[in-house]
C-alpha positions in Angstrom: 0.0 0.0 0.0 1.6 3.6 -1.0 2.3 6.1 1.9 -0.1 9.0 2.7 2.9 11.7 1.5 5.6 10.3 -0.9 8.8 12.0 -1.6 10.5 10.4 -4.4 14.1 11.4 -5.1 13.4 15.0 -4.8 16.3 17.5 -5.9 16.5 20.7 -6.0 19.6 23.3 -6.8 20.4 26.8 -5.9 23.4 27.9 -7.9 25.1 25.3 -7.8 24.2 24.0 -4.5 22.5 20.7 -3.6 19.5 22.6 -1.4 17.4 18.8 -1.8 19.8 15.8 -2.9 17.8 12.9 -4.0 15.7 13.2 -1.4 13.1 10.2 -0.3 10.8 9.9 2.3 7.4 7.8 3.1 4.5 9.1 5.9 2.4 7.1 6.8 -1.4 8.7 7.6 -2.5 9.7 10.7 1.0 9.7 12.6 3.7 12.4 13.6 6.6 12.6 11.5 9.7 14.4 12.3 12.0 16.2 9.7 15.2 16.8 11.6 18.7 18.4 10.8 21.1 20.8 11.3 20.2 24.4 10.1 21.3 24.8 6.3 20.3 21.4 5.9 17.1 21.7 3.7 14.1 21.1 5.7 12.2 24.1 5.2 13.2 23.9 1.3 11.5 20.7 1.2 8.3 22.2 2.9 8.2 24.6 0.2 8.3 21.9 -2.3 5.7 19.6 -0.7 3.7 23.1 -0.7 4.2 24.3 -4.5 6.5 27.3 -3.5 9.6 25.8 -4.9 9.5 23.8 -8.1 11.2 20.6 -7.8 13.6 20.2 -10.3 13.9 16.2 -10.2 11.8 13.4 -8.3 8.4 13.9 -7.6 6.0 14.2 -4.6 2.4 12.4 -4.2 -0.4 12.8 -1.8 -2.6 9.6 -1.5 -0.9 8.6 -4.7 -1.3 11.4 -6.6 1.6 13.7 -7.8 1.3 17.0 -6.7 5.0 18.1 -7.4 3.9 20.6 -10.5 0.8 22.3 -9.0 0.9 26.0 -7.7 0.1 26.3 -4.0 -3.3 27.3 -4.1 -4.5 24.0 -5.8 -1.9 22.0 -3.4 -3.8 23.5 -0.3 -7.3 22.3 -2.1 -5.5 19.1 -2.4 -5.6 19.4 1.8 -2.3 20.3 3.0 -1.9 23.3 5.6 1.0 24.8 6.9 2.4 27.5 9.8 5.4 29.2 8.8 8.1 29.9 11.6 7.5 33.4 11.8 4.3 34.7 13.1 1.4 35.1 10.3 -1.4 35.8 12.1 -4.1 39.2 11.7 -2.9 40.9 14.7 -5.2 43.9 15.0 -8.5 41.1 14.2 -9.8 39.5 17.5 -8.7 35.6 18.2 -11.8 34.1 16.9 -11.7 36.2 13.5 -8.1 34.8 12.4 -10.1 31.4 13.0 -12.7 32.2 10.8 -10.5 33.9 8.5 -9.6 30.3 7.6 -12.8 28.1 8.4 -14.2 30.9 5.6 -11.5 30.1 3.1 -13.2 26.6 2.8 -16.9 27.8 2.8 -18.1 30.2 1.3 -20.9 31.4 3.9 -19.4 33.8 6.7 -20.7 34.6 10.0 -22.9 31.6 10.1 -23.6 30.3 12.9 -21.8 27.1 12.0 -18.6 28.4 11.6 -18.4 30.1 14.7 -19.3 26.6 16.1 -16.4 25.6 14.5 -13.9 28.2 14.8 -15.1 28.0 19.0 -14.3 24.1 19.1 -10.9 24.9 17.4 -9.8 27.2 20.1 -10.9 24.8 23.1 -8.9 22.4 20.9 -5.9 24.7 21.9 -6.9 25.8 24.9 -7.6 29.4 23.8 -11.4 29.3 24.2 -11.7 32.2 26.9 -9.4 34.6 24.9 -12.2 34.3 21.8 -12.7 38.2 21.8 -9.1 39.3 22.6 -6.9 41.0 20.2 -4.5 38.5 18.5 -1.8 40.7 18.8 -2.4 41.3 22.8 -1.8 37.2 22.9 1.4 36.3 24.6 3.8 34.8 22.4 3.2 31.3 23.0 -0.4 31.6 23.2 0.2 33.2 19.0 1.5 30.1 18.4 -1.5 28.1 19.4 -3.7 30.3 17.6 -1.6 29.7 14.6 -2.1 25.8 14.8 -5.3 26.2 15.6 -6.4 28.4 11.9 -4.2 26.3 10.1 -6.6 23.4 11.6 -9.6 25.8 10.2 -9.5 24.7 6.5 -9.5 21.2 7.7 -6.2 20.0 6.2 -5.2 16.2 5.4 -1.9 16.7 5.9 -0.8 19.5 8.4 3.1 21.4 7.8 4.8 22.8 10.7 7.7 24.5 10.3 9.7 24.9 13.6 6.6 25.6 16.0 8.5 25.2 19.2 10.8 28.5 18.3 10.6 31.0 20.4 9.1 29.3 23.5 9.3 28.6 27.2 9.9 25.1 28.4 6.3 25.1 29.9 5.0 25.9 26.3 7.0 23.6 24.6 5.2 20.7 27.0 2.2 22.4 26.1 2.6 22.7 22.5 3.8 19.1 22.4 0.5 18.1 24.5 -1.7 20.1 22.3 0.1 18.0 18.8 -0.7 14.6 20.5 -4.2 15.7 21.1 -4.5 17.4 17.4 -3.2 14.7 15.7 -5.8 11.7 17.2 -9.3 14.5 17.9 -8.6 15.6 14.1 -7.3 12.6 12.2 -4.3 14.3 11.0 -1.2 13.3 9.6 1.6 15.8 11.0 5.1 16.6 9.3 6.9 18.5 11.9 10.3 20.0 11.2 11.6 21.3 14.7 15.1 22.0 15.9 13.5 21.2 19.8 14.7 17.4 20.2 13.1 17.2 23.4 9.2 17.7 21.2 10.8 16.1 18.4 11.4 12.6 20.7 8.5 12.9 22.4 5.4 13.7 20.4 7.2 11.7 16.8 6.2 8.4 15.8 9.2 8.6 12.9 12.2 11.2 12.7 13.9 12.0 9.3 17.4 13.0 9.6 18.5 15.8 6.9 21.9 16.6 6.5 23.6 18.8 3.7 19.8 18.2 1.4 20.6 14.0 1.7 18.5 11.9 3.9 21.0 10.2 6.3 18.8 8.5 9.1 15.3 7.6 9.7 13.2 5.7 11.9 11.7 5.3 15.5 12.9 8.3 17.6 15.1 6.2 19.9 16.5 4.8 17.0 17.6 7.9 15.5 18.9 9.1 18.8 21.5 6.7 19.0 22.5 6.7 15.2 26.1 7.7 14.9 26.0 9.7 11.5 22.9 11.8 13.0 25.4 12.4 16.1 28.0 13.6 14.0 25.4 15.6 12.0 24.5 18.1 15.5 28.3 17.9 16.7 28.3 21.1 15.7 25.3 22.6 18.0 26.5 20.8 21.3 23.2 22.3 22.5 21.1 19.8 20.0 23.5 16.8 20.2 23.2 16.9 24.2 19.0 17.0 23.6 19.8 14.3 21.4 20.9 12.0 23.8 18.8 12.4 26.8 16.7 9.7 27.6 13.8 11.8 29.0 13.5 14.2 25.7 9.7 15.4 26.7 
């Protein structure tokens, strides 16, 4: 049976450089799948190729079997793929529950009804955001941004949900949180989650499989303890002693 997301041998060059190196990868539907690697080594790239943004220029990508590598992104996100981006996106002068909407309206084309306030409300509980409905997005602490984020890219009711580096920026206590609200998100919603984080401590805790990136090549996969004790993934974050020492603790989240 074909994977939910196929990358097949994706490359992609920037003058000269390998950005994506043959790049292949299988997720499987309704799990958590980590994208991993030292900065530089081409994990948002390859978000922006599973999106439409960049154009592949060898290997292809599929979604439930069907190629998707040469659509634009606006008929790649009708194809049900969401994403958050790691900086902030959200409409910061509009109240919590109108960036929600904003997207729950972007699939439907009534607005205001009382349906998709239904909606947008259980999204927020979903996140934990439900009493700051009527607050000013941009009065949100920064974590609680970041939650509201996840929760409109959940409005348009994605298959297969991008996040790029969520975990940037925050507290320990949020990371738990945000790592508590993904487990939750991925089994209340039926989603299938690539996560590309530089946290290993969310990465090894929340991931059902971790893809290693190095230099655009795919150099390790599989279960997160696994990865955690592969030597060439070890080598990869000797370079960020920070990373490498998240790397090897046994209680990562």
């Amino acid at each position: 049976m074909a994977a939910f997301l196929e990358v097949d041998g994706v490359s992609l060059d920037f003058g000269g450089i390998h950005a994506l190196d043959a790049v292949t990868l299988a997720v499987a539907e309704r799990t958590i799948h980590a994208l991993i690697g030292p900065n530089g080594a081409g994990k948002s790239t390859l978000l922006n190729v599973l999106t439409g943004h960049y154009r592949a220029q060898g290997g292809d990508v599929r979604l439930e079997g069907h190629s998707i590598c040469r659509l634009p992104p606006h008929r790649v996100a009708r194809r049900g793929i969401a994403r958050t981006f790691q900086n902030l996106e959200l409409f910061v002068r509009l109240s919590v529950i109108d960036n929600v909407l904003v997207g729950c309206q972007s699939r439907d084309a009534a607005w205001r009804t009382d349906g998709l306030y239904d909606e947008a409300r259980r999204l927020l509980a979903v996140v934990g955001l439900e009493l700051l409905a009527h607050r000013e997005a941009g009065a949100l602490a920064y974590g609680q941004q970041k939650l509201l984020e996840l929760a409109r890219a959940l409005s348009v009711k994605p298959k297969l949900l991008l996040l790029d580096e969520p975990a940037s920026g925050l507290s320990t206590t949020d990371v738990a949180r945000l790592g508590e609200v993904l487990r939750d998100v991925a089994a209340s919603e039926q989603l299938t989650i690539l996560l590309v984080e530089h946290h290993m401590g969310l990465v090894m805790g929340i991931s059902d499989v971790v893809t290693v990136l190095d230099h655009g090549r795919v150099i390790a996969e599989g279960p997160p303890a696994q990865v955690r004790s592969d030597p060439g993934v070890v080598t990869a974050y000797l370079g960020n002693p920070d990373a490498a020492a998240q790397l090897a603790r046994e209680d990562p989240c």
